[in-house]
C-alpha positions, 0 to 999 in steps of 0.5 A: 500500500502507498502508506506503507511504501511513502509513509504518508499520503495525501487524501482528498474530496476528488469533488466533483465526483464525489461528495466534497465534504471531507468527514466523508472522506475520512470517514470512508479511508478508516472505516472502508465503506459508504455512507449505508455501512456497505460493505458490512466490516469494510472493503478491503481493510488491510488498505485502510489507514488510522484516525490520525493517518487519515487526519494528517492526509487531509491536512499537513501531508495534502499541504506537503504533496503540493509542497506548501506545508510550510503555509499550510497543513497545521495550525502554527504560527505564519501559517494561513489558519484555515480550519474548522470546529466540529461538535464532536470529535472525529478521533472518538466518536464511532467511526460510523458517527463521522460523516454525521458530524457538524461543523460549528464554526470555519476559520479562513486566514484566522478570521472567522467566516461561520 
């Protein structure tokens, strides 16, 4: 599998082919099925990644596959601040619960715009 052969990966929507919100995405690299639970158990599990390699995919390693983690990826000082708070946290919740999670507040270049 790429993650085992690079050590990271970047993850993404693919929108317009598929849905652009990005839970969905996570949802789908950890748990390996759709959005109606199918396959029962997850396709093809071996390929799926963990919470956190999921997370770093979206994030800090998508800003290094494009080479921008130095502006993006993480929250740290001089970076742009792009980011969102969920109502509950997707690294605890059930797995299944994930593409159901709300988005409370997005933050772009620091500023709040909802």
């Amino acid at each position: 599998a790429l993650m085992e052969q690079n050590g990271w990966l970047a993850a993404g929507s693919d929108f317009p082919v598929e849905h652009i919100n990005p839970l969905y995405g996570f949802y789908a690299a950890v748990a390996r099925m759709d959005l109606e639970y199918y396959p029962e158990g997850g396709f093809q599990m071996e390929n799926a990644i963990t919470r956190e390699q999921a997370l770093r995919a979206m994030t800090i390693w998508a800003a290094k596959s494009n080479f921008e983690e130095h502006e993006k990826g993480s929250i740290e000082p001089g970076k742009f601040a792009d980011f969102v708070v969920l109502e509950k946290d997707i690294m605890q919740v059930d797995v299944k619960e994930v593409p159901k999670v709300k988005v409370l507040q997005t933050f772009v270049g620091g500023e709040r715009v909802y």
